[in-house]
LOLUMKOL-849936 format. One record per residue (C-alpha): residue number from 1; residue in one letter; x, y, z. Coordinates in steps of 0.2 Angstrom, whole numbers, plus 2048, in hexadecimal, padded with zeros to 3 digits. Layout:
LOLUMKOL-849936
<NUM; A; <X; Y; Z>>
...
end
This chain:
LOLUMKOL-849936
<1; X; <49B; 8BC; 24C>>
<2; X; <48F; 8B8; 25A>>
<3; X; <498; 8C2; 265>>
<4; X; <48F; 8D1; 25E>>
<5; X; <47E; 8D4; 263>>
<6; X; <478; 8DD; 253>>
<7; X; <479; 8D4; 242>>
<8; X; <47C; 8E5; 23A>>
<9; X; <48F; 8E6; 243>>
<10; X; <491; 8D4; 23E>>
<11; X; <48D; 8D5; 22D>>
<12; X; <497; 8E6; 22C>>
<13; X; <4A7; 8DD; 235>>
<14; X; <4A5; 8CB; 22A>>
<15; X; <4A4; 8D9; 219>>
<16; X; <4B6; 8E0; 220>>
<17; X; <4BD; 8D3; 226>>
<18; X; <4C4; 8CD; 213>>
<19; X; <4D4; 8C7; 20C>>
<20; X; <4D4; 8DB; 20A>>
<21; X; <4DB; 8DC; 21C>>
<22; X; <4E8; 8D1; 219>>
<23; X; <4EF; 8DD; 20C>>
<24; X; <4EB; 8EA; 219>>
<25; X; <4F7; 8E2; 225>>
<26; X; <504; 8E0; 21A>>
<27; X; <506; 8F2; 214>>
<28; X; <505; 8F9; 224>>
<29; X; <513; 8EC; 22A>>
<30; X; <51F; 8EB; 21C>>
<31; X; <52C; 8DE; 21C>>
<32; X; <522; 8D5; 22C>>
<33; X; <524; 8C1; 22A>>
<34; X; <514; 8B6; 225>>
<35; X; <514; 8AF; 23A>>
<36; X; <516; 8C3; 23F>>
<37; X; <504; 8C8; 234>>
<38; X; <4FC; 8BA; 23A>>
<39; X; <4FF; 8BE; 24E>>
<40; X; <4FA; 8D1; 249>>
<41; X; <4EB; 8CB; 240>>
<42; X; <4E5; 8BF; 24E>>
<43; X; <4E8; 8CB; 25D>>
<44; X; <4DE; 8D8; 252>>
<45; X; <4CF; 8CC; 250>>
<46; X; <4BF; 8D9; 255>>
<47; X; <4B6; 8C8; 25B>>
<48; X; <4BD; 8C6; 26E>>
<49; X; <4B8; 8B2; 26E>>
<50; X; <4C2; 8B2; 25C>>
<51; X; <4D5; 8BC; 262>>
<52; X; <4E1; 8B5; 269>>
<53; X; <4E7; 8B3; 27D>>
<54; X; <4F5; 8B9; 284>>
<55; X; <4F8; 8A6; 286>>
<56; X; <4F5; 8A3; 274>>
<57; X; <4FF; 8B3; 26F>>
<58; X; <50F; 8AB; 279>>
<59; X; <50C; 89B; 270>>
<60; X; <50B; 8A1; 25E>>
<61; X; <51B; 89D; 251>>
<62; X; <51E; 8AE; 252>>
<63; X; <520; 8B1; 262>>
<64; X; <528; 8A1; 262>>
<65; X; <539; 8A6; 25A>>
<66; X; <53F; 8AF; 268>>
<67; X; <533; 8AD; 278>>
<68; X; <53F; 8A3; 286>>
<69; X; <535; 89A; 292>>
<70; X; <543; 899; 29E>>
<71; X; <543; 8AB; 2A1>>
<72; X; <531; 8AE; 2A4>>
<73; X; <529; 8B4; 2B6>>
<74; X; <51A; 8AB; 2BA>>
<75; X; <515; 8AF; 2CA>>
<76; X; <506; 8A2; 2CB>>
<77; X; <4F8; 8B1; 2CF>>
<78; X; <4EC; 8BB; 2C9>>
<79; X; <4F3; 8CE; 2CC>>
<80; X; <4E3; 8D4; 2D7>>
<81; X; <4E5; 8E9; 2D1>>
<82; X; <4E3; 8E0; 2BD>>
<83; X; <4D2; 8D6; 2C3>>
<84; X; <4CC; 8E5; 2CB>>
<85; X; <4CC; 8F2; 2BC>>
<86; X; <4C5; 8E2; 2B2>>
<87; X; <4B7; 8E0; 2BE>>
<88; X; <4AF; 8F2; 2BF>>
<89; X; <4B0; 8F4; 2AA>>
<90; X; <4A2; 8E3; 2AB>>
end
């Protein structure tokens, strides 16, 4: 967890971050497949440098199932409002 600064939060994140959680995930989303859990469990990751992109996300098997490529905008920019907002929260 290097992405926290204090070894204290780590240690306190590693201690919660059991096969307990998986359990967790599963009774609040009953009847959810195995590839569903696992795209809810990695876009909830608390490390940043460990979750999942947007790119990732749209990759996953998941997401897979029904994404259609064909019907997807790109429109080949960043959206200058988005960056921004980004910028003054650094």
């Amino acid at each position: 967890m290097s992405a926290l600064k204090e070894r204290k939060g780590s240690d306190l994140i590693n201690e919660k971050s059991t096969k307990k959680s998986d359990e967790v995930l599963e009774l609040m989303l009953p009847g959810a497949s195995k590839d569903g859990l696992d795209l809810v469990k990695k876009l909830l990751c608390f490390n940043p440098t460990k979750r999942l992109t947007a790119e990732q996300a749209l990759e996953h098997p998941y997401v897979r199932e029904f994404r259609s490529k064909d019907a997807e905008i790109n429109i080949g920019r960043v959206i200058p409002v988005l960056m921004k907002r980004l910028e003054k929260k650094e």
